[in-house]
SEMARMAR-626410 format. One line per field, with one value per residue (C-alpha): residue in one letter; x negated, y, z. Coordinates in steps of 0.1 Angstrom, whole numbers. Layout:
residu = [A, ...] .
px = [X, ...] .
py = [Y, ...] .
pz = [Z, ...] .
This chain:
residu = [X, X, X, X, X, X, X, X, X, X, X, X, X, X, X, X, X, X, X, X, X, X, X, X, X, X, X, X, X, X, X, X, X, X, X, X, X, X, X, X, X, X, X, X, X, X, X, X, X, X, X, X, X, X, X, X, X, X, X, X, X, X, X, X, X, X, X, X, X, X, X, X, X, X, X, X, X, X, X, X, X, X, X, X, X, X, X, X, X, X, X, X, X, X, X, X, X, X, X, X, X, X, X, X, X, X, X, X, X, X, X, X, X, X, X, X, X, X, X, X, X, X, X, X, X, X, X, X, X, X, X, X, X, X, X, X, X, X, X, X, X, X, X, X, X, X, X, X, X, X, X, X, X, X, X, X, X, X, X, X, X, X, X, X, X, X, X, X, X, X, X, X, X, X, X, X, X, X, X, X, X, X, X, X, X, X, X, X, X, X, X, X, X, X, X, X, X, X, X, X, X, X, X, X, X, X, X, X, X, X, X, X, X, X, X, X, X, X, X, X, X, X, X, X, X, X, X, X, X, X, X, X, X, X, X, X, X, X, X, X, X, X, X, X, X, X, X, X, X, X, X, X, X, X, X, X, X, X, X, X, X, X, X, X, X, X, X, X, X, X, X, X, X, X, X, X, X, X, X, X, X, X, X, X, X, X, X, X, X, X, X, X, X, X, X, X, X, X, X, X, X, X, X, X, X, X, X, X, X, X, X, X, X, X, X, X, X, X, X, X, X, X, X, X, X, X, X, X, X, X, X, X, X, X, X, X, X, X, X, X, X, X, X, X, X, X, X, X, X, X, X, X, X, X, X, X, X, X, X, X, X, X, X, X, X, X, X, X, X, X, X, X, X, X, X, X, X, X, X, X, X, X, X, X, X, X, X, X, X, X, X, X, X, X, X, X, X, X, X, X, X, X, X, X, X, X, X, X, X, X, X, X, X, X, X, X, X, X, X, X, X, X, X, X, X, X, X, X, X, X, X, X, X, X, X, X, X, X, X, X, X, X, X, X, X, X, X, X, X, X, X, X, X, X, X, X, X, X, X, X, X, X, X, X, X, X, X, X, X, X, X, X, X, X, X, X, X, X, X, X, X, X, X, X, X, X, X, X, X, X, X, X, X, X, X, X, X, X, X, X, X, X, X, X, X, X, X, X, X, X, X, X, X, X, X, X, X, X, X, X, X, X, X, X, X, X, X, X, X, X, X, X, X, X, X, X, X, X, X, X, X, X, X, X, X, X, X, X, X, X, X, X, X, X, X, X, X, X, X, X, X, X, X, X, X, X, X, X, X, X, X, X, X, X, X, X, X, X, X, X, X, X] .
px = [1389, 1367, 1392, 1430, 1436, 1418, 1396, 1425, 1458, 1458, 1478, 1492, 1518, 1493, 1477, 1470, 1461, 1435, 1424, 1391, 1379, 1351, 1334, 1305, 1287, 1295, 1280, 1263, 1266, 1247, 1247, 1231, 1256, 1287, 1282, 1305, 1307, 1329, 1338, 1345, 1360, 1386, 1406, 1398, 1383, 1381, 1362, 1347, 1335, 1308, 1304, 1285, 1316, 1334, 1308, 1282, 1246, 1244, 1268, 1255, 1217, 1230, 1252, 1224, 1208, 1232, 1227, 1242, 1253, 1253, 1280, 1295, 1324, 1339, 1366, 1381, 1413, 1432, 1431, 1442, 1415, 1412, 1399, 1426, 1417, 1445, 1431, 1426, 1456, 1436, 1431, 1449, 1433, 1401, 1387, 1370, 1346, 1348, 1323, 1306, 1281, 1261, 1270, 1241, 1219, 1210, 1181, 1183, 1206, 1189, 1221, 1242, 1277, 1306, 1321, 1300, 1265, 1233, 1222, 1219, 1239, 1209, 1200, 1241, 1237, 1209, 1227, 1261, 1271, 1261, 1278, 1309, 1316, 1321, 1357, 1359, 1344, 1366, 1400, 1389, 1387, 1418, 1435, 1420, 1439, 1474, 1476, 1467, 1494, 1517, 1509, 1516, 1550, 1561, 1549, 1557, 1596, 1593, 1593, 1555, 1532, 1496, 1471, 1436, 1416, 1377, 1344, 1326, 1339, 1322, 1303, 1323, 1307, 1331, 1332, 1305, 1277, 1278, 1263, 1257, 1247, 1220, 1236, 1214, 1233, 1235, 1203, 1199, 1235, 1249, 1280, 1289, 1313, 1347, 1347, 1385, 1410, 1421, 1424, 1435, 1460, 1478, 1472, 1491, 1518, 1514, 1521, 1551, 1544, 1558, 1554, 1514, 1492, 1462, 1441, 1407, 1367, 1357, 1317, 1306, 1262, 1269, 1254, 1268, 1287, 1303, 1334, 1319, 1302, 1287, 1316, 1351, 1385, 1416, 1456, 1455, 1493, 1503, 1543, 1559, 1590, 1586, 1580, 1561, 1589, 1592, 1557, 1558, 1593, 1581, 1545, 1557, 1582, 1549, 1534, 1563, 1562, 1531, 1532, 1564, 1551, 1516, 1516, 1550, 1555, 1583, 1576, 1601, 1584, 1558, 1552, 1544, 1516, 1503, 1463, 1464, 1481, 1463, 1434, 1444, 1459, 1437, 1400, 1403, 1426, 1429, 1441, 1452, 1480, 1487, 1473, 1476, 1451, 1465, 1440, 1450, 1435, 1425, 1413, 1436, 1433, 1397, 1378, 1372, 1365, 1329, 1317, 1298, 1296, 1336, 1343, 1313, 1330, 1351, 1374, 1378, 1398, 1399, 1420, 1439, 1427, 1455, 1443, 1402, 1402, 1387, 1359, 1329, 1301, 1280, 1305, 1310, 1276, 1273, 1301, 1285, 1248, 1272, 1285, 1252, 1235, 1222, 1250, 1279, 1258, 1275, 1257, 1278, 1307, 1331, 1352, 1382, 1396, 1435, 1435, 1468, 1474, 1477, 1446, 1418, 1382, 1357, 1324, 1331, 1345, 1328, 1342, 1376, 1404, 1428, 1454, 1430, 1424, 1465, 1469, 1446, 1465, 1495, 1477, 1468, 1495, 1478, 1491, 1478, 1452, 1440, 1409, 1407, 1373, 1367, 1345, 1338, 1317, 1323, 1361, 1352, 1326, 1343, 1368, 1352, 1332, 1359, 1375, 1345, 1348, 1388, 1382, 1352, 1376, 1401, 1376, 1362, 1393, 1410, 1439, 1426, 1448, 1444, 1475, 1494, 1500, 1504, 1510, 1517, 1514, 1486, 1498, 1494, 1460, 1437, 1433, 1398, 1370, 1343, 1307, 1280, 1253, 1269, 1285, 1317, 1348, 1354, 1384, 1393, 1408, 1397, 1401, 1439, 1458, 1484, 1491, 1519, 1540, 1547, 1508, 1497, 1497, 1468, 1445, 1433, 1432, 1424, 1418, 1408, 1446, 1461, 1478, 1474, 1501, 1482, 1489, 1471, 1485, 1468, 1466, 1453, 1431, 1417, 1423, 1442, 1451, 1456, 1472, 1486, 1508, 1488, 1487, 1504, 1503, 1464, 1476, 1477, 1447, 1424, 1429, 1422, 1389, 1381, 1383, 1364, 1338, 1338, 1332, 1357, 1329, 1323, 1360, 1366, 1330, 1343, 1378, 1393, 1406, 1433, 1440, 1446, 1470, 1488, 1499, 1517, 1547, 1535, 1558, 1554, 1538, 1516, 1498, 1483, 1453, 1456, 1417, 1423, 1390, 1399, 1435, 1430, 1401, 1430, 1460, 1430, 1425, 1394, 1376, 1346, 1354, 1318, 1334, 1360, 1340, 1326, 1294, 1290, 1259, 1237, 1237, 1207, 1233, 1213, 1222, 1196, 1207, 1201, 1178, 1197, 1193, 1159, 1137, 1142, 1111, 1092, 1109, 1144, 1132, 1121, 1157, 1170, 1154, 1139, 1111, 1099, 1071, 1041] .
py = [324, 347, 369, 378, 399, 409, 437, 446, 447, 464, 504, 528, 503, 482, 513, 502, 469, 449, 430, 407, 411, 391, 403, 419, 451, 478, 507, 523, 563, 566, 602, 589, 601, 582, 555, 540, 511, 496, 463, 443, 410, 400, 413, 451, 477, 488, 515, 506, 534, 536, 565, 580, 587, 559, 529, 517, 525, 492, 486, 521, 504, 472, 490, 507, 479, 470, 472, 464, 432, 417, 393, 404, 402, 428, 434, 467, 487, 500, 538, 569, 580, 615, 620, 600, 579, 574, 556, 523, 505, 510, 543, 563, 541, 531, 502, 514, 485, 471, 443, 426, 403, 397, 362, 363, 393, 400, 408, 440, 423, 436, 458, 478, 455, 482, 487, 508, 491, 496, 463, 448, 425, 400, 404, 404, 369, 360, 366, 356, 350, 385, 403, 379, 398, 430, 436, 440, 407, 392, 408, 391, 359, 362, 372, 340, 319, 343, 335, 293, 293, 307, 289, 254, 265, 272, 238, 219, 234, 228, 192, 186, 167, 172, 141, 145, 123, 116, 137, 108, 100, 90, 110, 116, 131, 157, 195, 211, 195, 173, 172, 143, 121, 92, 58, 46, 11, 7, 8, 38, 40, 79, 95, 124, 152, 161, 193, 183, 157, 153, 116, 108, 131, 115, 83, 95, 100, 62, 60, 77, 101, 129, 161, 166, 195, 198, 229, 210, 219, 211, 217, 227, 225, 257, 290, 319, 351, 375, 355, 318, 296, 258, 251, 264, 261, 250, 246, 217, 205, 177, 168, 136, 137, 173, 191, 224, 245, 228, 235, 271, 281, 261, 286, 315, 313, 306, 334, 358, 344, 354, 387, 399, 380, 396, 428, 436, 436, 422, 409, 398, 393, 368, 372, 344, 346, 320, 319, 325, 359, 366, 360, 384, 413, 415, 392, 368, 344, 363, 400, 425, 436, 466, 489, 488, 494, 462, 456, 466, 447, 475, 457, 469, 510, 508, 486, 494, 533, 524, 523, 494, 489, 478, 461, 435, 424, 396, 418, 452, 460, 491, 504, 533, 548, 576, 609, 604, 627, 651, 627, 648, 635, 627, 609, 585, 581, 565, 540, 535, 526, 502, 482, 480, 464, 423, 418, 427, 426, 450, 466, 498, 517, 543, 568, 586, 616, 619, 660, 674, 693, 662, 664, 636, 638, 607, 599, 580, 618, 611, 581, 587, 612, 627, 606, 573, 583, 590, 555, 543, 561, 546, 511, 514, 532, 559, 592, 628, 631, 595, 581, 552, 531, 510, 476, 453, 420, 384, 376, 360, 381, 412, 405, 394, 426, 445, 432, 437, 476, 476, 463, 486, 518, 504, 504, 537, 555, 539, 515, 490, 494, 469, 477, 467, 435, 420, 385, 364, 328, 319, 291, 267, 263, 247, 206, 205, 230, 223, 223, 235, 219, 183, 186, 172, 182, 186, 189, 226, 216, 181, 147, 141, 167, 156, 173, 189, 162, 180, 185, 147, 139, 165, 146, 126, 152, 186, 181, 212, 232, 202, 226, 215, 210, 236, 271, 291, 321, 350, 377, 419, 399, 373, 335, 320, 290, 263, 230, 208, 184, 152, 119, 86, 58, 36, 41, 78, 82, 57, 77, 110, 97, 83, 120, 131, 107, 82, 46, 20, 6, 44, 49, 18, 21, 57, 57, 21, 24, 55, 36, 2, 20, 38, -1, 1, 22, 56, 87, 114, 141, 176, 194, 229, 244, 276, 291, 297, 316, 343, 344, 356, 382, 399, 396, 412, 446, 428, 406, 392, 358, 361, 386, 358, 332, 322, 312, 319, 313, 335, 339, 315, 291, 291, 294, 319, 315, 277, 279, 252, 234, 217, 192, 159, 143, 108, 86, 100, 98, 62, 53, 66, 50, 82, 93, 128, 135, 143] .
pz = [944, 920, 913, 923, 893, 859, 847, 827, 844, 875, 873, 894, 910, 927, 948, 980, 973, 981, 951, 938, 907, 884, 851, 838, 844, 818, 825, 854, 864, 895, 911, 942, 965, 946, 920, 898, 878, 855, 852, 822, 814, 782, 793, 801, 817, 855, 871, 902, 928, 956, 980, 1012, 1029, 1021, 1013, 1041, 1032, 1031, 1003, 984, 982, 967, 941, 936, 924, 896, 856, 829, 823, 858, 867, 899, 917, 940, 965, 976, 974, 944, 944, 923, 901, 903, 866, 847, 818, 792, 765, 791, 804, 841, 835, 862, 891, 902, 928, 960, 966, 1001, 995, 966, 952, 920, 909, 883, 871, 837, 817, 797, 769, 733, 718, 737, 743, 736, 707, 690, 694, 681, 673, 634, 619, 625, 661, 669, 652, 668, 704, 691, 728, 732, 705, 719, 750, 733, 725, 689, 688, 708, 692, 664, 677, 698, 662, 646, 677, 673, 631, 644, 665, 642, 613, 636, 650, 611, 602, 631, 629, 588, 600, 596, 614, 625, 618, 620, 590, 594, 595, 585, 549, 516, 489, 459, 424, 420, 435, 452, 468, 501, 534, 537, 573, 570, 587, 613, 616, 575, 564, 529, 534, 538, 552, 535, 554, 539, 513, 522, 533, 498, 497, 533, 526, 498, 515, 541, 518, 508, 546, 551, 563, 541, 554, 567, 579, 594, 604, 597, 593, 557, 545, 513, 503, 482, 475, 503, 507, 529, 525, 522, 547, 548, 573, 569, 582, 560, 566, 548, 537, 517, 509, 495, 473, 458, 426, 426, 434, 467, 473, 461, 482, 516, 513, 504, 538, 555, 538, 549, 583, 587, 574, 591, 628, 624, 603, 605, 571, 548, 516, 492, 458, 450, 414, 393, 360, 339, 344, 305, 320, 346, 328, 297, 318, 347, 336, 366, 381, 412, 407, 426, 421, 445, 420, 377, 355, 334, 307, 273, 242, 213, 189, 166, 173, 172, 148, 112, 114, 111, 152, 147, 183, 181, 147, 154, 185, 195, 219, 229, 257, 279, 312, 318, 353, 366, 380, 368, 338, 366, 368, 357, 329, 367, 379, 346, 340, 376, 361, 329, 352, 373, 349, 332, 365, 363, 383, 364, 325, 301, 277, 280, 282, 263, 278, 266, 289, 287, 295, 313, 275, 255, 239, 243, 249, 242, 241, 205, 188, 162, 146, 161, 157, 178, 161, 171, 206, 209, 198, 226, 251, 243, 242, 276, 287, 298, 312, 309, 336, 332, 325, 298, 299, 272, 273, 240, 234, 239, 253, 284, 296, 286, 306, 336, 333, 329, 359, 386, 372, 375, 414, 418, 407, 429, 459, 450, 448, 479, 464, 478, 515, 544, 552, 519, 510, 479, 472, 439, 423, 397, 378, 352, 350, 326, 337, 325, 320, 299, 310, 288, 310, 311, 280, 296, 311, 348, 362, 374, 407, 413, 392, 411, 399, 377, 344, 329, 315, 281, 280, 287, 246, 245, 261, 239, 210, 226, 261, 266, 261, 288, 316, 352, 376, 398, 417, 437, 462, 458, 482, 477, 451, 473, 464, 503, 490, 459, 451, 428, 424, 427, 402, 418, 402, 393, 352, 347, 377, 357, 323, 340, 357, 315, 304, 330, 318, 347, 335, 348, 374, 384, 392, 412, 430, 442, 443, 441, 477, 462, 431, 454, 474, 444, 437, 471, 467, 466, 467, 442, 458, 460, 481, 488, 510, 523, 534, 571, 572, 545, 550, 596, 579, 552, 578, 599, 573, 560, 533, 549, 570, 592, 624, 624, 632, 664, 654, 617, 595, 577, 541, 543, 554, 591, 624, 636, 672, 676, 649, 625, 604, 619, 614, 633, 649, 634, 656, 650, 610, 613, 631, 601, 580, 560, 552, 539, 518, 530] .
């Protein structure tokens, strides 16, 4: 037996005792005549103490010997610790050691393993089993496991079953790109992996099997951020006999169940807007809507008084931002440089100060009165001691620039809390989006979302104002999961595959096995896909997914500490039947 007890359990009532303990080797304080050590495993913290009068000379020189990192394990007696510690549950006792061994020593590891370390992001990554052992680390992960277990109890007592579909699926045209896995058995014949389960799914409801989930690895060939990676983690969901409201009103109780079990929070609204909403009032399709700063179109209070830099524009649109008229000329100018970066792209930015007195001050005085900046104010629906910024160009990208600077306002000025939650429904989204670089629609969600029925006559003359079937949840501006309610039956799947410019050969060479099984009986039904990765890091007071991850990639896309992806040797090439360039 390694141990009788953890690191992290024993207190004052098992004085006396004589226990074993296993774990690691913490930290090191050796005064020559008493040493002490404390011991570390995942579960907690125990001091450990040597000394002359009390530990054989023997025992002293060995413990002498210890550093960091060493796996040992030690037996001894639980006694009071004469300097209490009570920010440890094992604070008020400590372990005279009786005997001990090092089960394995340790080289100097390269970052100090507490919870304030020294080492980079990149060398933690680099010794991910490392950065593992220290405790923030490992709350994280042990967080990640709590929200996995919730989220199957809810479905599992929802009346929905767990079924795993395949790794090893075909390459479809649509979405992002595919990894894709050479066949060695079918010669020039590729795997690809699943971006999702999308079509076992709704086979599955051709099954039967009418209410499915799955918390499943998906992989996406895509560009990287802080909150995407090559391989990711969905609670996928599909359900048979429902309309949208079904969907909507089962998720949001998952949502809530969440929220209450984990954060303690209870959350009764969940707001619904249009994307043609969402879009016009906040300039994306995933707001955040714990703060305001609504956008506010002004076309009509500011063109044609001769600003040039207004009346030739397609839009203008500002914000009201409460409380920032006591932002000084340094303090706007570092606004006006920031949304003038590549990043964001705006060419500029006009101000108007809202003074407590009910006057206005902007940097456009001189083409506007105090009667035009008055009607701004009440545009926005700004207040006396607000702030209203004012953006104008093309619609699209006004907006979208507009947006970034609304979310970077709401970072700067901290109303953006981790510990307020804010969730809401996006729907009604555009079927089809149109793509200047293909010159053809794609579809917005994928090619088997069905559209609104009162919609469907506008595909064939102005496919581009067809509405989707489609909702997302949104969460503190953060996108946790989407659906739709799917297409099912081969007629209405074979037209939608026609506007999306597949040719009948293309559509049965890719996805005649769905439209076969559409012939077969199947169920109305939808679907939604919550990001398990993104939704463990916001219930967790964050946005980045990567602490939440075991073994997370760079932004390369590379696992620096097995050094993947690789290159395969020539004979495992030639089993493959590839060959690279030379």
């Amino acid at each position: 037996m390694y141990r009788s007890h953890t690191c992290g359990e024993l207190n004052a009532g098992h004085i006396g005792n004589t226990v074993t303990l296993s774990g690691w080797v913490q930290k090191v304080r050796n005064k020559g005549f008493m040493i002490w050590v404390d011991l570390r495993d995942r579960y907690g913290l125990t001091q450990l103490i040597f000394d002359e009068e009390r530990s054989s000379a023997e025992l002293m020189d060995k413990a002498g010997k210890l550093a960091r990192e060493f796996v040992i394990q030690v037996t001894g007696e639980v006694i009071e610790r004469e300097a209490k510690n009570p920010n440890i549950p094992t604070g008020e006792i400590e372990l005279l050691v009786q005997d001990f061994q090092i089960l394995n020593s340790s080289k100097t590891p390269p970052f100090t393993i507490e919870d304030e370390t020294d080492g980079g992001e990149d060398l933690r990554m680099k010794y991910r089993y490392l950065d593992i052992r220290r405790k923030p680390v490992q709350d994280k992960l042990m967080f990640r496991h709590q929200v996995g277990m919730k989220v199957r109890n809810y479905l599992s007592n929802a009346g929905f079953i767990e079924v795993e579909t395949p790794y090893l699926i075909k390459s479809t045209p649509e979405g992002a790109r595919d990894f894709v896995v050479p066949s060695r058995m079918n010669e020039g014949q590729f795997y690809a992996l699943p971006q999702s389960p999308q079509t076992f799914k709704q086979l599955l409801m051709v099954g039967g099997m009418d209410k499915y989930f799955q918390i499943v690895k998906c992989f996406r060939d895509e560009d990287l951020r802080a909150d995407r990676q090559p391989e990711f983690t969905q609670i996928d969901c599909e359900m048979a006999f429902v309309e949208q409201e079904d969907i909507l009103n089962i998720f949001e109780g998952l949502t809530r169940h969440l929220l209450k079990e984990i954060r303690n929070v209870e959350v009764n609204e969940f707001p619904r807007l249009t994307y043609a909403d969402a879009m016009r009032k906040y300039g994306n399709d995933k707001p955040d809507i714990r703060f305001g700063m609504e956008f506010a179109e002004l076309d009509d209070v500011t063109k044609n008084k001769g600003f040039n830099v207004f009346d030739q524009q397609e839009l203008v649109v500002g914000i009201a931002v409460p409380g920032a008229a006591s932002f000084t000329r340094k303090e706007i100018d570092k606004l006006i440089s920031w949304v003038k970066r590549p990043q964001i792209g705006a060419t500029g930015l006009v101000w108007a100060k809202y003074n407590e007195d009910g006057s206005l001050k902007s940097s456009v005085d001189k083409f506007y009165s105090q009667e035009d900046l008055k009607a701004w104010a009440k545009a926005s629906s700004a207040k006396p001691g607000g702030l209203i910024l004012v953006m104008a160009g093309d619609a699209d990208k006004t907006r979208s620039q507009l947006s970034a600077l609304r979310m970077h306002l709401g970072n700067e000025m901290g109303l953006r809390k981790s510990d307020e939650f804010a969730p809401l429904w996006v729907v009604d989204f555009p079927l089809l989006e149109w793509d200047e670089e293909t010159e053809r629609f794609h579809a917005m969600h994928h090619p088997f979302t069905s559209p609104k029925k009162e919609d469907f006559a506008l595909l064939e003359t102005d496919p581009g104002k067809v509405r989707a079937n489609a909702y997302d949840l949104v969460l503190n501006g953060n996108e946790i999961g989407g659906g739709s309610i799917r297409i099912h039956d081969k007629e209405t799947q074979s037209q939608m595959f026609k506007y999306l410019g597949f040719t009948p050969e293309e559509a049965e060479e890719q996805f005649g096995f769905l439209m076969d099984a559409f012939q077969y009986g199947a169920p109305p039904h939808g679907g939604i896909a919550f990001g398990f990765d993104r939704l463990v890091a916001i219930l967790g007071g964050q946005e980045s997914i990567r602490d939440y991850i075991a073994f997370p990639k760079n932004n390369s896309g590379r696992d620096v500490m097995i050094d993947a992806p690789a290159k395969l040797d020539e004979q495992q090439l030639t089993d493959l039947h590839l060959q690279l360039k030379s």
